[in-house]
N, C-alpha and C positions, 0 to 999 in steps of 0.2 A: 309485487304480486306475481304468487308463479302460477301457470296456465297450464293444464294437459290439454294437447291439439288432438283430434284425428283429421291425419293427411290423407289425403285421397289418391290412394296407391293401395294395392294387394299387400298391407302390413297389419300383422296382428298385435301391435302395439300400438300405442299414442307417442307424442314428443311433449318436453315440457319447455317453455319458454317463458319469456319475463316479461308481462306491462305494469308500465307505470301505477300507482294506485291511484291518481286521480281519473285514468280513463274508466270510462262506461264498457265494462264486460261482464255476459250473463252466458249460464251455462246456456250454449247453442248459437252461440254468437259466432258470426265467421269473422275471420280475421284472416290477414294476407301476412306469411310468414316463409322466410330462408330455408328453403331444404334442398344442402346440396349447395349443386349449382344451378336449382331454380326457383321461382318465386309463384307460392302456392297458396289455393285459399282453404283451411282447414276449419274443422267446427269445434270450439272449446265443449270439452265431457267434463272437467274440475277446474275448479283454482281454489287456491288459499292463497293467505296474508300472509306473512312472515316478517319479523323482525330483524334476521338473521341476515347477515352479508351474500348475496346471491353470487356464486359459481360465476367466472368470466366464461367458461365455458357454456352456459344458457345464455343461446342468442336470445335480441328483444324482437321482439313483433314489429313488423313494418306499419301495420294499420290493422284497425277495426274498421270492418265495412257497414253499410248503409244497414239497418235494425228491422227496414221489412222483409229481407229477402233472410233473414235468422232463422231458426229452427227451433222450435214451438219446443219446450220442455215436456208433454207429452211423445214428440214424434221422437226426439231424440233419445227418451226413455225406450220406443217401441224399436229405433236401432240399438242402442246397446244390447238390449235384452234377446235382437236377434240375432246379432254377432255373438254371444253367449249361446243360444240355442244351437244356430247353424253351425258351429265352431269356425268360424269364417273371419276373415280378416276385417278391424271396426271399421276399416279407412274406404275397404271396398265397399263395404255396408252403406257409408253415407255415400260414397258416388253413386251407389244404385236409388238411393232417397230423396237426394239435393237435385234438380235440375240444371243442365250442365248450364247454362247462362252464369247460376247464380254460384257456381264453382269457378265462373272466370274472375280475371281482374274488370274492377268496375268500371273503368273507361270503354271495357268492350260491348257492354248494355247500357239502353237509354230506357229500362224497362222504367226509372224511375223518376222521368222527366220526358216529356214529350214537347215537339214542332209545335208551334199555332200561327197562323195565319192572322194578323191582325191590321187594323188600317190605321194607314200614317198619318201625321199631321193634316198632310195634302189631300189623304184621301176621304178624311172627315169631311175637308172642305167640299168634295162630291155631293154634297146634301145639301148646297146655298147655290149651289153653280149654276148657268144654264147650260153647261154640257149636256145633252140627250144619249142616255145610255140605254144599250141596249134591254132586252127582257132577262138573256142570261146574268148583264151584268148587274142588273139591279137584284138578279135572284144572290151573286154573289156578293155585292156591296151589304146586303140586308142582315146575310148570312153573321157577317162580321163584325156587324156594325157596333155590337155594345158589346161582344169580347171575341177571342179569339179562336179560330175553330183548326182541328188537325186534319191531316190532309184524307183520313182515312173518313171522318164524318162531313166533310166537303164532297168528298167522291159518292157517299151514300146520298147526298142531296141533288145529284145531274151534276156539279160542277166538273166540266172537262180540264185537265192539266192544261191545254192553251190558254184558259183565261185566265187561271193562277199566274200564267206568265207575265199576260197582258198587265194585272196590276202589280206586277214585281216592277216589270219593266217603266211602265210609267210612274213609278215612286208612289203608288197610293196605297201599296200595302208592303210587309216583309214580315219575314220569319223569326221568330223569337222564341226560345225556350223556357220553359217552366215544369214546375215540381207537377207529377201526373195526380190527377186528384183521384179519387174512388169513383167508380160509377152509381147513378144513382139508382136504388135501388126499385125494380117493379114492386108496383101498389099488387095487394094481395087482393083478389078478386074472389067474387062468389064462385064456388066450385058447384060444375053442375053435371051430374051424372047422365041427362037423359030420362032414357030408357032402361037406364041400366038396373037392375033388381039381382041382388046376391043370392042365390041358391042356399039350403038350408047347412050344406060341409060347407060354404065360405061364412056363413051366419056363426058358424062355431069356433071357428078358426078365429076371425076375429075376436068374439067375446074371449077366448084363452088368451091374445094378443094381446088383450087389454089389461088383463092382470095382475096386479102392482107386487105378490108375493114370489113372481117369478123372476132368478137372476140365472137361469140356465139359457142356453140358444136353442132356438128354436128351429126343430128342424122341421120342415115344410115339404112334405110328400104329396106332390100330386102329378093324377096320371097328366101326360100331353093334353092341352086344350080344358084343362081342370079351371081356367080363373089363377093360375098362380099370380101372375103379370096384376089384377085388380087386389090382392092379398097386396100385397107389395104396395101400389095407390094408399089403399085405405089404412097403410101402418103408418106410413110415412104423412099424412095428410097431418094430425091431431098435432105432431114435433115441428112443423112449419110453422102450425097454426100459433102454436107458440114462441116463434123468433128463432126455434133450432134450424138445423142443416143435415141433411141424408147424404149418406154414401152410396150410391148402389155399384156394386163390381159385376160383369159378366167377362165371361171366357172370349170373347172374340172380338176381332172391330165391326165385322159384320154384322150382331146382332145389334150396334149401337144405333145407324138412324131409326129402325120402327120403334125401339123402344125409346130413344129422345123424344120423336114426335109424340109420343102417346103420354108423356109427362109434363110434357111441356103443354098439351091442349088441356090435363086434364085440371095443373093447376096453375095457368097463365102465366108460369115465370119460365126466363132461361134456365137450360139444363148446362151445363160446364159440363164437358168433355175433357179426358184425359186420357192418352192413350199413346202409342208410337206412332199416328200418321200427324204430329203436330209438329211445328216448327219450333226449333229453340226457345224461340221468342214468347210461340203461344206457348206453351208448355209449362211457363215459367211463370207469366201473366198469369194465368189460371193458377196456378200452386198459389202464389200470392194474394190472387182475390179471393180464393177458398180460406186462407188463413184467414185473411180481414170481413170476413164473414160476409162476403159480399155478394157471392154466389149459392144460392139455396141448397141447391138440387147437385148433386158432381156426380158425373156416373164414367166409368171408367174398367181400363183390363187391369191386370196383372201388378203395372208399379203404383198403381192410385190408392193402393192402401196405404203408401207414403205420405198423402196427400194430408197438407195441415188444416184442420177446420175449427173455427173460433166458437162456435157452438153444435157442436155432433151432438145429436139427437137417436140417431138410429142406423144402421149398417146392413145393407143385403146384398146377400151373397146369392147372384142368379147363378143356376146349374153347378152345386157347388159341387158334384162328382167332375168336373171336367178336369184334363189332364194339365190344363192349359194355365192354370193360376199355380201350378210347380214349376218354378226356374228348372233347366235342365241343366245349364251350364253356368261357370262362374259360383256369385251366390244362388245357390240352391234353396231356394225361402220357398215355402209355400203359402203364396195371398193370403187363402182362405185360413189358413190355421193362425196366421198374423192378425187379420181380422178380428176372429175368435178371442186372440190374448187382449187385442186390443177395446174392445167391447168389453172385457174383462174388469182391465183396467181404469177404461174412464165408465163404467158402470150404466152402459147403457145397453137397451135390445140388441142381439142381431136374429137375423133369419136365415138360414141356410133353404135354400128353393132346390130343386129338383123333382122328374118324375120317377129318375132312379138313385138314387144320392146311392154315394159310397160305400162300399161294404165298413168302412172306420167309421163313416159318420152313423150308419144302423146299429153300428158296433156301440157305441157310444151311447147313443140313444135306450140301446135296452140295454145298457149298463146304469140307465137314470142320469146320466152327465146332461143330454140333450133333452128338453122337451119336445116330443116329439106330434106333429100337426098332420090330418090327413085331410087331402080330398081326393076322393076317388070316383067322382062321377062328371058328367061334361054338364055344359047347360042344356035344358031339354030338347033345343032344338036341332042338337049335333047327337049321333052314337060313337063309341068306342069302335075301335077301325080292327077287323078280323083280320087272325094271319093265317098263311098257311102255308105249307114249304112243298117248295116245289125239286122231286128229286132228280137232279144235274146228271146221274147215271141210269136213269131210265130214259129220260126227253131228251131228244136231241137239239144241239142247241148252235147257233149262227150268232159268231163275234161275242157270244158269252149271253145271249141270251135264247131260253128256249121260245119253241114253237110255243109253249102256252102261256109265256110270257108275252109274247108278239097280238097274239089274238084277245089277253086281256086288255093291251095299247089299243089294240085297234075298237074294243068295244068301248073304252074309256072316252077315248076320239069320239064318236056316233053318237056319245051321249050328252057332247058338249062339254063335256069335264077336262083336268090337266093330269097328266102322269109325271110322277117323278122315277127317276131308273136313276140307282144311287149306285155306287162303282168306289172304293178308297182305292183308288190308283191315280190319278196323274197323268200325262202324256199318254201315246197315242197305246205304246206296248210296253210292258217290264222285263222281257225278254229278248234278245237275239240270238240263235243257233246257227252257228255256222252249220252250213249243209254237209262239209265235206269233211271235218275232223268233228263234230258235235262241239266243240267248246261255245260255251256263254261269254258274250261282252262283256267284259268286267272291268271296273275301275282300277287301275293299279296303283292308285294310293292306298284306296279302302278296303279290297277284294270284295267289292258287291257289284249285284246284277248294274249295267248302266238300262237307260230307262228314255228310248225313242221319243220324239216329239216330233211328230209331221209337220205339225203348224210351223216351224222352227228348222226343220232340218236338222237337227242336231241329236248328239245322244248325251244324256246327262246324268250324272251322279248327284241323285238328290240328298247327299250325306257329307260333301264337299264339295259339292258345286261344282265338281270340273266338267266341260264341254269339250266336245269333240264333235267332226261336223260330218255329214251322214250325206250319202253311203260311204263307208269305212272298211277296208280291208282287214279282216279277220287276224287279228294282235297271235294266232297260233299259227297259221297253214300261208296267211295271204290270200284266200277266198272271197271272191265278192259277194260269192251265196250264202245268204243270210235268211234267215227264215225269223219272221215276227209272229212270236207266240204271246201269248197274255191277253189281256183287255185293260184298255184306261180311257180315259173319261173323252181323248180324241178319237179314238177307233169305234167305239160307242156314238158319239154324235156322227164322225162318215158315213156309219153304216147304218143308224138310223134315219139320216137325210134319204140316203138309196132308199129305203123303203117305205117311206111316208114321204115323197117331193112336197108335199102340197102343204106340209105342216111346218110352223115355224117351232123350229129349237132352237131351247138358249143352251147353255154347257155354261157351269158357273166350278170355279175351283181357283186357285190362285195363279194361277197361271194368266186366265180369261179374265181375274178379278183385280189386274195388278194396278190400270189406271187410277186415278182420283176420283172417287163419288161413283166409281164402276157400281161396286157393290147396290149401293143407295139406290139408282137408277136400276139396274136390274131386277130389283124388289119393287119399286113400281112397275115393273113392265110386268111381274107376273102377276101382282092383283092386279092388273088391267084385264088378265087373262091373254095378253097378245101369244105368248111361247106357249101353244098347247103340250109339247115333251118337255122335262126339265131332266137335265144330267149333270150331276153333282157329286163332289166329295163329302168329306165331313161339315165344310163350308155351312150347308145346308140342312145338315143333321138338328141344331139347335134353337131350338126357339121363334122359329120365323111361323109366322100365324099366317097362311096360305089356303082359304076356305074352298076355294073350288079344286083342289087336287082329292081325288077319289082314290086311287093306286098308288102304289109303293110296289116298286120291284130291287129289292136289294142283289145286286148281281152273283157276288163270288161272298158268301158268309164263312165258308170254311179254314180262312186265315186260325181265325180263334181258338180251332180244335187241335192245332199241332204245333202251335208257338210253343217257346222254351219260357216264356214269362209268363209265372202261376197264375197273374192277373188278367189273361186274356181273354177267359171266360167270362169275368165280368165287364169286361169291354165290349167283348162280343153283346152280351144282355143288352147292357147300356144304349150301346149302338141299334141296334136292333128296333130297339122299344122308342128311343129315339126318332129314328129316321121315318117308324112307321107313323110314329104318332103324329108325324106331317100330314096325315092321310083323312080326311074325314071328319073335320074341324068345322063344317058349314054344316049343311040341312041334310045330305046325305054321305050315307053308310061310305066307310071307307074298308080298304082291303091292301095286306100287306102281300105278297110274294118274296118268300124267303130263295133265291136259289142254291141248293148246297147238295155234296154228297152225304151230310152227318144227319139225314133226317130223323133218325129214329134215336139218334142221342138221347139221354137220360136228361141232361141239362138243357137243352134246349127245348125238346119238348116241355118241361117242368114250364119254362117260362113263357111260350107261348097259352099254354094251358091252365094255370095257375096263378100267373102273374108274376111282376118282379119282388113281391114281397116272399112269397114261395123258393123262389129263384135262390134271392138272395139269401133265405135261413140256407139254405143247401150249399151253398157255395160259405158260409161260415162255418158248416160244421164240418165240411171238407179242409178247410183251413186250420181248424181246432185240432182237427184229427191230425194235421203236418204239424203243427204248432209254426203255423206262420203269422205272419201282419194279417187284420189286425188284433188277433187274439197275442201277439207276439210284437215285440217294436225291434225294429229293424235299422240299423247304419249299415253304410258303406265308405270304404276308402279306395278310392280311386285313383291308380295309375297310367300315365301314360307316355311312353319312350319309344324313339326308334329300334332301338333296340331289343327286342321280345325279351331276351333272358334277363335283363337290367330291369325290365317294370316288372317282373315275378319275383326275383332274388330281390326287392328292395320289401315287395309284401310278406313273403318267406320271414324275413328277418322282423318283422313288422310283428307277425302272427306269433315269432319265435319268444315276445319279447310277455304274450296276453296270458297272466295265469291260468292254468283252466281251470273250472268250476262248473258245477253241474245246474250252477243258473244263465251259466252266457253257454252260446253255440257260437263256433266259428268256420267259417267254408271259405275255401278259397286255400292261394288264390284262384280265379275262374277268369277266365276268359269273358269282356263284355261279348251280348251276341252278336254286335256287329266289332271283334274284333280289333281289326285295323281301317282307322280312319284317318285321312289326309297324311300317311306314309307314316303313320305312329301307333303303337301296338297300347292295346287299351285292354288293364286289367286290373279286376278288384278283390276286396277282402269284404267279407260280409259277416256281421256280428248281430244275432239276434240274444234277445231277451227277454224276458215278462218283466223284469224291472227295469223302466225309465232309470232312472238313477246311477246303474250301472254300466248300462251303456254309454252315460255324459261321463264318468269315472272312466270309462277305457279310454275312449277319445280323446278325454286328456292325456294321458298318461301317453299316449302317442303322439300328441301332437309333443309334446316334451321330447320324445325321444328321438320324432324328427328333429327336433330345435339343437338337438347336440348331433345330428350326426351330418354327416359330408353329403351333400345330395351327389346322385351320379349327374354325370352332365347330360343335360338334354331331359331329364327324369322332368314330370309334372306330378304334383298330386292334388289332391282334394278329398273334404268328406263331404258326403250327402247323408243328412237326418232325415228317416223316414222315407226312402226312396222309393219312386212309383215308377221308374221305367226302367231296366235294366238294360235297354240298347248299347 
């Protein structure tokens, strides 16, 4: 039997190799096979039978490995299909799908047999004896007595590792291994809502949810503090209720303890987590127990739409405009749109949530692709939180905030309420100016601003990470006078301590957020109310249900109005609507403060005044009028080399090669906006179109033509379908 592998390496091919016909292989089988001169675990995409004398040159397979940790003939559909989309290599595809455990050799996991502690011979005899044993030891003799228990549900019972010793040491118990069994599954309990009463736009919402002629997704508009989070409960409830399993995906790890706790109380079973602060181990445990349908509920970032489930029922996608479920680097996949195929596919709901969703998903929507769901009112006992902009060239303003910003903190304080003062900056300044030549600190891998940290000492390049340690002699002149311009989220909490001593601030960003259970723990301490200021990045921006914060002061909003990326307008929106919509979520009225010089802007006003539905027909038919995304679909190919003229003249020839036609556009090459990053010049080709179709037709056609030509040395490339950031 011959076998096509994908190996897990940056290769856009498979390998074929030879098993036996008597062994047990299924498409998605891992199997540990010769490549090179190393020994890899690859995932079978074909085999056939063959009669015919097989090639001495097709090595045979080393081994087929263990059948739970294999890959479900859905998932491995939902990679091929996205190695096809993304035009990206299959083998990197399945490293970013397979958890690395179960990419290793199997001697290196015990995922699939576990320790137990059980009693010996002798220590059976402990039950006739008159030896008097102590309280602990009878709790652990009792423990074990009719079978064997591991050492992680021993620990959860008081057992201290000294008395595991104690009965090693005197011969009454030892350690034995065995095949790990499934956990048993929580009993389904009555769900009970309370108090809780749907409002008449969640009353409707659900009834369209219900159904049964709709096979479109469901896009889910509602303003901040609408009930989206209870939408979400009540879809997923009915597919439990029947033996299925939910997906829910959100943009960040942060937003995950309040939403696990609030699914897990509302229908009494564990929530499985998936996400990047897991260990190997658990990472891999969870993948597995999701596939063995053992786990209900999976809620997860970015790579959990990998995740295999033995009965999928339904899929939400929380805050689906976020930036954050589009890979940047490497495979470029976007979650939500995988999702999407994937719902598709095995023919089940999804829900896409947000209060601003995407200009592509509105797109979509009144294009009839999406069903499209509103709520647009809070529960009665909350209102819609007013904005208003406050203008940065009139007020005078101290560390980046004005005078009437300061006096709204202070009346917010008086009234027993929280302030949030939101900042997208980072450390303490994003500036240094030397005093005596004007030159800015700049990283000299990337050529961007470096970016102070008081807490730290240090100045750092948040785009490669290189550190440098503070105060620094001026890289032009030699100058120690350095002048700190800007504002970030440390210069903000200094100077808001100076002026309020008496009030506790928290400062949440990642920086502050980096410990374990930080995040988690911070969120209880603000529903406790302890930190009357909160100072925050985007951290904060999403989803976090916060009833006593009254204010919103968003510092510096004017980024949005001079960026090079078309899209930053609707970031700006997003952000905006976002961060205010923290604001007035409990019994009273909340209020946003915009600070910015663009007050009188056309767009921005549209949006505080009109709403994001307003906002965003304007900001499409501004797109319609460029012929951009996403009235347009959009690629990129992406270079980058040390050498500047070597990653131009490689797209030069690239672009040289694209016939023209009056249905594709092509620009470029162009410089990314952040140029050069860690000593390498980064630059792209960019090919729009109204036809899908023809865009996957060039793409090929170039990835062929890469495949014959001699790369330069040092040269990288890649494409990105659909690209949403142009950094």
């Amino acid at each position: 039997m011959l076998i096509s592998v994908a190996i897990p390496k940056p290769i856009r091919n498979t390998f074929t190799y030879e098993a036996l016909p008597d062994v047990q292989i299924n498409l998605g089988s891992r199997v540990s096979v010769s490549f090179g001169n190393q020994t890899l675990i690859g995932i079978v995409v074909e085999k056939e039978t063959s009669d015919k004398k097989i090639s001495s040159r097709i090595k045979r397979i080393n081994a087929v490995l263990d059948s739970r940790g294999d890959m479900p003939i859905d998932i491995l559909n939902l990679c091929l299909w996205a190695a096809d989309y993304y035009h990206h290599p299959i083998g990197d595809v399945f490293t970013n799908a397979l958890p690395a455990l179960l990419r290793a050799q199997e001697t290196k996991s015990n995922l699939f047999v576990e320790r137990k502690l059980s009693l010996t011979s002798l220590g059976h005899e402990l039950n006739r004896s008159t030896k008097k044993l102590s309280t602990k030891k009878k709790l652990l003799f009792g423990l074990i007595q009719k079978e064997g228990k591991t050492r992680d549900a021993l620990f959860k019972s008081g057992i201290k590792p000294y008395l595991i010793r104690v009965f090693l040491n005197e011969g009454w118990a030892y350690w034995h291994t065995t095949k790990r069994e499934p956990e048993e599954k929580t009993p389904q309990r009555n769900i009970s809502y309370g108090d809780l009463i749907l409002n008449r736009d969640q009353e409707n919402v659900i009834a369209q949810l219900s159904l049964k002629d709709e096979n479109k997704p469901f896009l889910l508009q509602g303003i901040t503090g609408s009930g989206k989070t209870e939408i979400y409960l009540r879809a997923i409830e009915p597919h439990l209720e029947r033996g299925g399993q939910a997906l829910i995906l959100v943009p960040e790890i942060g937003l995950t303890p309040q939403i696990v706790s609030r699914f897990e109380n509302r229908f009494c079973t564990r929530v499985s987590v998936i996400n990047s602060s897991l260990t190997d181990k658990q990472r891999a445990k969870a993948w597995i127990e999701a596939k063995e349908g053992e786990n209900r509920i999976i809620l997860g970032t970015r790579s959990a739409i990998f995740t295999p489930l033995k009965n999928l029922g339904i899929i939400i996608v929380d805050e689906e405009h976020d930036l954050s479920y589009k890979q940047q680097e490497g495979f470029r996949y976007s979650a939500r749109d995988l999702a999407i195929y994937r719902s598709h596919t095995e023919r089940i709901p999804i829900i896409l949530g947000s209060a601003t969703p995407s200009l592509e998903s509105l797109f979509n929507a009144e294009r009839g692709k999406y069903k499209k769901l509103l709520l647009d009112s809070r529960p009665t006992e909350s209102h819609p939180e007013t904005y208003r902009v406050v203008d940065t060239s009139q007020f005078p303003s101290r560390e980046g905030l004005t005078q009437f910003a300061l006096r709204s903190i202070r009346k917010t304080l008086a009234s027993g309420k929280q302030a949030l003062v939101f900042v997208n900056q980072r450390g303490f300044c994003p500036i240094l100016l030397c005093e005596e030549c004007k030159q800015v600190a700049t990283c000299d891998r990337c050529q961007v601003r470096l970016t102070y940290h008081q807490t730290t000492e240090v100045l750092s390049c948040h785009h490669c990470g290189r550190i440098k340690s503070y105060p620094a002699p001026c890289d032009s002149c030699g100058s120690s006078r350095l002048i700190q311009l800007g504002v970030g989220t440390e210069r903000l909490e200094k100077f808001l301590k100076d002026v309020f001593p008496e009030e506790e601030i928290l400062r949440i960003d990642s920086d502050s957020m980096r410990k374990k259970n930080s995040m988690r723990l911070a969120i209880e301490k603000i529903k406790e109310d302890k930190p009357r200021i909160l100072i925050g990045t985007q951290i904060l921006a999403k989803g976090h249900h916060f009833p006593n914060i009254t204010l919103v002061i968003i510092v510096n909003a004017d980024a949005g109005f001079y960026s090079a990326d078309f899209r930053a307008l609707e970031r700006l929106g997003q952000t905006i609507l976002q961060v205010g919509g923290r604001a007035g979520r409990g019994k009273h009225r909340g209020e946003v403060l915009i600070q910015t010089q663009f007050g009188n802007q056309e767009t921005l006003q549209k949006l505080i005044k009109t709403g994001y539905q307003k906002f965003a027909e304007h900001l499409l038919k501004e797109r319609a009028d460029a012929s951009l995304p996403p009235v347009r679909y959009e690629v990129a190919v992406h270079t980058e080399c040390p050498e500047q003229d070597v990653a131009v003249d490689f797209l030069q020839n690239i672009k040289k090669g694209i016939a023209k036609s009056n249905d594709l556009s092509v620009a470029g090459p162009l410089p990314a906006i952040i140029e050069k990053k860690n000593n390498r010049f980064r630059q792209k080709l960019i090919l729009i179109s109204k036809e899908r179709e023809l865009l996957h037709k060039k793409l090929s056609e170039i990835e062929r033509f890469i495949s014959r030509s001699k790369l330069p040395r040092g040269l990288k490339w890649s494409i990105d379908v659909d690209p949403l950031n142009m950094v």
